[in-house]
C-alpha positions as CSV (number, residue, x, y, z in Angstrom):
1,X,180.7,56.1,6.1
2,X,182.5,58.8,3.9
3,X,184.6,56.3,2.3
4,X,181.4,54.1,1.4
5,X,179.7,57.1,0.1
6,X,182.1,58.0,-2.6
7,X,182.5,54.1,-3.5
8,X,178.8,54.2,-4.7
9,X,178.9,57.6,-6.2
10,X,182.3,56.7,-8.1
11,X,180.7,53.0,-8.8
12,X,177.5,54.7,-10.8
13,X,179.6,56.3,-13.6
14,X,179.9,53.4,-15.4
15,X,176.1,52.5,-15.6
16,X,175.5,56.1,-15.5
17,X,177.5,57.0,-19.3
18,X,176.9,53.3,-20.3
19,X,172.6,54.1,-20.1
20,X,173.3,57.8,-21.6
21,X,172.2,58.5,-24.9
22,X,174.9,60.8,-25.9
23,X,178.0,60.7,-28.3
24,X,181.0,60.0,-25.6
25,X,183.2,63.2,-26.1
26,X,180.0,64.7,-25.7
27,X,179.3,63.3,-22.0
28,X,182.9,63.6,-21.0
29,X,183.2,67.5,-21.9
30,X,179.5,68.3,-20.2
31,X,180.6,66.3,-16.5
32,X,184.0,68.8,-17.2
33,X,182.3,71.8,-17.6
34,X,179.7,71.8,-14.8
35,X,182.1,70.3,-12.5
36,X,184.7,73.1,-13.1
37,X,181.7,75.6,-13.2
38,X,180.1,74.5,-10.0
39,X,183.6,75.2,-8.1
40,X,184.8,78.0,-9.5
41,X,182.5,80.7,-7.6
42,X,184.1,78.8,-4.4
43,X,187.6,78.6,-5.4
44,X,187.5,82.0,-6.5
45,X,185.8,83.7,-2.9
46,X,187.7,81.7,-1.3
47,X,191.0,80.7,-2.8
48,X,191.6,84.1,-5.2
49,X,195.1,85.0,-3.5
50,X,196.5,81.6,-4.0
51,X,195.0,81.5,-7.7
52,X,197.0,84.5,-8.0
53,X,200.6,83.3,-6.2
54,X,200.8,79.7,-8.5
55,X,204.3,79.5,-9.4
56,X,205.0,78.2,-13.2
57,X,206.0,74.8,-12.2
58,X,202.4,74.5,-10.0
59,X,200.3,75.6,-13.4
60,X,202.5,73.2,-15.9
61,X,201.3,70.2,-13.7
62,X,197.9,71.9,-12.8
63,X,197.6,71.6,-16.5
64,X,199.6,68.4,-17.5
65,X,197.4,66.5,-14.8
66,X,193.8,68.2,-16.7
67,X,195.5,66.9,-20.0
68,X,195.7,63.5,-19.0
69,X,192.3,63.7,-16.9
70,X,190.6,64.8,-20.3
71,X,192.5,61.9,-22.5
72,X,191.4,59.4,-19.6
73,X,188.2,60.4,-19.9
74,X,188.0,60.4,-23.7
75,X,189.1,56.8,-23.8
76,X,187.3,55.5,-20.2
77,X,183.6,57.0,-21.6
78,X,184.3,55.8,-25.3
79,X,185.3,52.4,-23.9
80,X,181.6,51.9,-22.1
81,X,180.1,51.9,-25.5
82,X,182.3,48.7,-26.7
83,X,182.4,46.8,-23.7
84,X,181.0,46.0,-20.5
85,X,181.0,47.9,-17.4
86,X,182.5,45.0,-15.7
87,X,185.1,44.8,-17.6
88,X,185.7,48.6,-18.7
89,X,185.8,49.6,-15.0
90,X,188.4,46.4,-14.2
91,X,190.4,47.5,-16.6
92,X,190.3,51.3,-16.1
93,X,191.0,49.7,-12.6
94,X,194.4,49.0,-13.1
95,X,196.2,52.4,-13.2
96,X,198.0,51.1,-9.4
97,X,200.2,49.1,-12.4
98,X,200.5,52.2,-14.5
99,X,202.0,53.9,-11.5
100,X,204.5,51.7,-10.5
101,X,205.8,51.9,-13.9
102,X,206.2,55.2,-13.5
103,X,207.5,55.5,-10.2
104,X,210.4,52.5,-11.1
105,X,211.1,55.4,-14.5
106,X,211.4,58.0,-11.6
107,X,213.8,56.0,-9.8
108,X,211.7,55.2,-7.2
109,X,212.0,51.5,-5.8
110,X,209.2,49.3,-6.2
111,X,209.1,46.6,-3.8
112,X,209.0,42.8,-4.5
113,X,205.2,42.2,-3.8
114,X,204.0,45.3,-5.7
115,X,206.0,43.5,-9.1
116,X,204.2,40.2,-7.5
117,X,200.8,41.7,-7.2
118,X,201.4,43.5,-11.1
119,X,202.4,39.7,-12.6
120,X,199.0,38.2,-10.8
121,X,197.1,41.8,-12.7
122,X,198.7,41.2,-15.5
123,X,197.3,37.8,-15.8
124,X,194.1,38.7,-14.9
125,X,194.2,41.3,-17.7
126,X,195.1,38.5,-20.3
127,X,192.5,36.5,-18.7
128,X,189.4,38.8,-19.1
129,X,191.0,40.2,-23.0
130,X,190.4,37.3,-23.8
131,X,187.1,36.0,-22.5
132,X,186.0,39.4,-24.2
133,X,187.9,38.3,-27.5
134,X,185.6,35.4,-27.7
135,X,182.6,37.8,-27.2
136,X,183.6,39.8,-29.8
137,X,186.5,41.9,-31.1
138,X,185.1,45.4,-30.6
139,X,184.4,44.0,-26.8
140,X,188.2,43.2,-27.0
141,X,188.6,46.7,-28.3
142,X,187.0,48.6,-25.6
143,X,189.1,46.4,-23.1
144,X,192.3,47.8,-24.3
145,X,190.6,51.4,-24.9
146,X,189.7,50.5,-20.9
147,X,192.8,49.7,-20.6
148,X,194.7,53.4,-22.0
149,X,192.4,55.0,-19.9
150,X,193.6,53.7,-16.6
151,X,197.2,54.6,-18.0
152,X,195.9,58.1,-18.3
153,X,194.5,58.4,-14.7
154,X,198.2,57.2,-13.2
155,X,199.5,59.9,-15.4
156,X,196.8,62.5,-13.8
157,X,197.0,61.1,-10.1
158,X,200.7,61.5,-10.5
159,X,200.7,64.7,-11.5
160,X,197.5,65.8,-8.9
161,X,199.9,65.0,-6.1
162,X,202.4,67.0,-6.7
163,X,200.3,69.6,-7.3
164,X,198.2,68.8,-4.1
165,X,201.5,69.1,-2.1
166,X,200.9,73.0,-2.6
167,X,197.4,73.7,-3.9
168,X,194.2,73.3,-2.5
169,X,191.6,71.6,-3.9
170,X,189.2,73.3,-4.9
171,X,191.5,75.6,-7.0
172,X,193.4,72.5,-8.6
173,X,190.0,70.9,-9.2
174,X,188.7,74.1,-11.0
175,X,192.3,74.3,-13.5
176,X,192.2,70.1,-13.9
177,X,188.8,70.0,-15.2
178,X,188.5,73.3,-17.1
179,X,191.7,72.0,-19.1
180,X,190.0,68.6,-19.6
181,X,186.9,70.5,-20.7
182,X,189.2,72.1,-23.6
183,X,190.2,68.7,-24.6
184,X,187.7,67.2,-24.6
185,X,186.1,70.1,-26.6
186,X,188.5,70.2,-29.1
187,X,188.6,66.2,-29.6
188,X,184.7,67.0,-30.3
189,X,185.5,69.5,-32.5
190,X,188.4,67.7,-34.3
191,X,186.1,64.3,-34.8
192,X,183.0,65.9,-35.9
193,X,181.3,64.5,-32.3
194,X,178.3,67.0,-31.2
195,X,178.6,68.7,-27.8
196,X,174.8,69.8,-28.3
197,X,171.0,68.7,-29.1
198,X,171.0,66.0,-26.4
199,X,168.0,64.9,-25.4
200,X,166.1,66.1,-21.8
201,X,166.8,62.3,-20.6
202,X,170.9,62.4,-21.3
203,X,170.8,65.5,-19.8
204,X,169.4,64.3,-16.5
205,X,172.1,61.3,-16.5
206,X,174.8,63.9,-17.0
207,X,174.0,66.1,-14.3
208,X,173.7,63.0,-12.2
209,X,177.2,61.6,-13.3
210,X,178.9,65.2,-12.7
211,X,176.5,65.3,-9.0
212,X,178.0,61.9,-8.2
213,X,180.8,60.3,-9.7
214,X,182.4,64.2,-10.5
215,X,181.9,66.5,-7.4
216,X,180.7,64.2,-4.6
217,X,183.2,60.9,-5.3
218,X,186.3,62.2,-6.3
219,X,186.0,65.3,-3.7
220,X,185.6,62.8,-1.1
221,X,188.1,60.8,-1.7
222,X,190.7,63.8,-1.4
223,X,189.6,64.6,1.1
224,X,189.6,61.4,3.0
225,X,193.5,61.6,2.2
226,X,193.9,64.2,4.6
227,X,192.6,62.3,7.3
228,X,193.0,58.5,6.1
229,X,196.2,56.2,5.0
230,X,196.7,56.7,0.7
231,X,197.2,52.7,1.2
232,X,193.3,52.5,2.8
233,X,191.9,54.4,0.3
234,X,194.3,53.3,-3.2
235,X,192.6,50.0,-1.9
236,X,189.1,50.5,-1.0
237,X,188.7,52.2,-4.7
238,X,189.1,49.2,-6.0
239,X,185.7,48.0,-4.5
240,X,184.3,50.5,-7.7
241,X,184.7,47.3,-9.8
242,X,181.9,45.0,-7.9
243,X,179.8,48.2,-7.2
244,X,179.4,48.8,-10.9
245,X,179.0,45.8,-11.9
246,X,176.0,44.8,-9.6
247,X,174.5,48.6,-10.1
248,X,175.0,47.6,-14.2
249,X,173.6,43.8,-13.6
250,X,170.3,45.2,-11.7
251,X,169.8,48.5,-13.7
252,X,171.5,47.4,-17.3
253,X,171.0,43.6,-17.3
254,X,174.5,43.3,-17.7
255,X,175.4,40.4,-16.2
256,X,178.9,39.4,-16.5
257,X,179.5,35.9,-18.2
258,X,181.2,33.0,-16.1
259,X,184.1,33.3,-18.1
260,X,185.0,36.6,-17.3
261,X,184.8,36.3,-13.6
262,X,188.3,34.6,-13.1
263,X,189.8,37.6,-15.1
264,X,187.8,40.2,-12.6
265,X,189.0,38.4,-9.7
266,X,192.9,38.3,-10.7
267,X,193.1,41.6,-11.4
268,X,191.4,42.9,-8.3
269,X,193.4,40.7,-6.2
270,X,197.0,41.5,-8.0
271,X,195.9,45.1,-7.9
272,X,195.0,44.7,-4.0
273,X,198.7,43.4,-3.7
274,X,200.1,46.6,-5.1
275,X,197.7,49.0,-4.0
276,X,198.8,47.8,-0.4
277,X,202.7,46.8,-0.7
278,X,203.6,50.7,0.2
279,X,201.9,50.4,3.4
280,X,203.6,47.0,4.3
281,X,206.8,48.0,2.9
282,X,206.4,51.7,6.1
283,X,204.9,49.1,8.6
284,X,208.7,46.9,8.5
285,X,210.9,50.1,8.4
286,X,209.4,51.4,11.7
287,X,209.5,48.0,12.9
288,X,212.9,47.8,11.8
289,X,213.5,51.0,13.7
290,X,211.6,50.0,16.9
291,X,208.7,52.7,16.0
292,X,205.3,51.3,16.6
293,X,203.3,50.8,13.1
294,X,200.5,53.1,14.1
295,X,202.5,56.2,15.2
């Protein structure tokens, strides 16, 4: 039930920034701001001490993970005003093949069927660019603006859990999106985007994307990974891609074309391969070691 809840809460952004009649900059910085401000009177009762005790290397990724949260958002929101939802939120989609990148870089191994699941993304990536090519190039240019973004969100996850190894919550969520506030102000700032004078009706929409996609998805899904498998979870997300794209076919008329449906479907299903190969990959070595999967 939780986990469905935050699906459709996460699922509305798109729709949500793609119907709001704001500059993008503009819509990223505001969900920032009231997110960070709505927490900070709770992290701060509640969390002050540990606020306090943060050791240098905790606030350099507390910060590095709000960097990259702010650039993903720059490019995600930005990328909703070139292209569709459907294919802005399958391509944001794809940070699973972002991570594995960086994990191999770490010297982490990646195993044979997340490189198999990544080849099968991969060409469901080329498949859906170029449907959208054919549409139009600035649709092809919000695809690969989609497509930065979800690099950006494997750089912020990455960060966010090691940070969440230490830190609670609510005081990493206050420092991640307080620094992606700043950048996104600043972008604002630096390309002459207004932050104010938006109308009563953007406004509403805004406090609805921070209410749901913000606060109540993304807190729900950490916490779900205290109680539920990272595998579970790194797959169900991908079910944001459908949920969008029916919420933007009934609410936005956007109904994806025929030709971009084969591009949809290989990238969920390669990214469905990844997102679960970890969770395969644990279930053989306690096998291997005569320890039953579920213990």
């Amino acid at each position: 039930m939780v986990l469905a809840i935050a699906l459709c809460a996460v699922g509305a952004s798109g729709p949500l920034i793609a119907a709001t009649a704001a500059p993008a900059l503009a819509i990223a910085f505001w969900r920032n701001v009231i997110g960070a401000g709505a927490l900070a009177p709770f992290a701060f009762w509640r969390h002050l001490g540990e606020f306090r005790s943060l050791r240098r290397a905790e606030w350099v990724a507390a910060l590095a993970a709000g960097l990259a949260l702010g650039a993903h958002f720059a490019g995600w929101t930005s990328s909703l005003s070139m292209t569709s939802v459907a294919s802005a939120t399958a391509f944001a989609a794809a940070q699973p093949i972002f991570a594995a990148f960086m994990a191999r870089a770490r010297g982490e191994r990646v195993s044979r069927r997340a490189w198999a699941g990544i080849v099968i993304a991969t060409a469901g990536v080329v498949a859906l660019s170029s449907a959208d090519l054919h549409v139009s190039g600035r649709a092809f240019t919000g695809d690969l603006v989609a497509l930065l973004a979800g690099a950006l969100a494997a750089v912020y996850m990455t960060f966010g859990a090691r940070v969440r190894q230490t830190v609670s919550l609510t005081p990493y969520a206050v420092i991640c999106y307080g620094t992606a506030a700043l950048v996104l102000g600043l972008a604002a700032l630096a390309t002459g985007q207004h932050l104010t004078g938006l109308s009563g009706d953007a406004w509403v929409k805004i406090l609805a994307l921070t209410a749901t996609a913000q606060l109540l998805g993304h807190t729900l899904f950490n916490r779900l990974l205290k109680t539920t498998s990272a595998t579970v979870v790194s797959a169900a997300i991908l079910l944001e891609v459908p949920v969008a794209a029916l919420i933007a076919a009934l609410w936005l008329g956007q109904v994806p074309s025929w030709t971009a449906i084969p591009g949809v479907l290989l990238i969920l299903a390669g990214l469905e391969v990844v997102a679960t190969s970890n969770g395969r990959a644990r279930s053989r070595r306690r096998q291997d070691h005569g320890t039953p999967a579920g213990g």
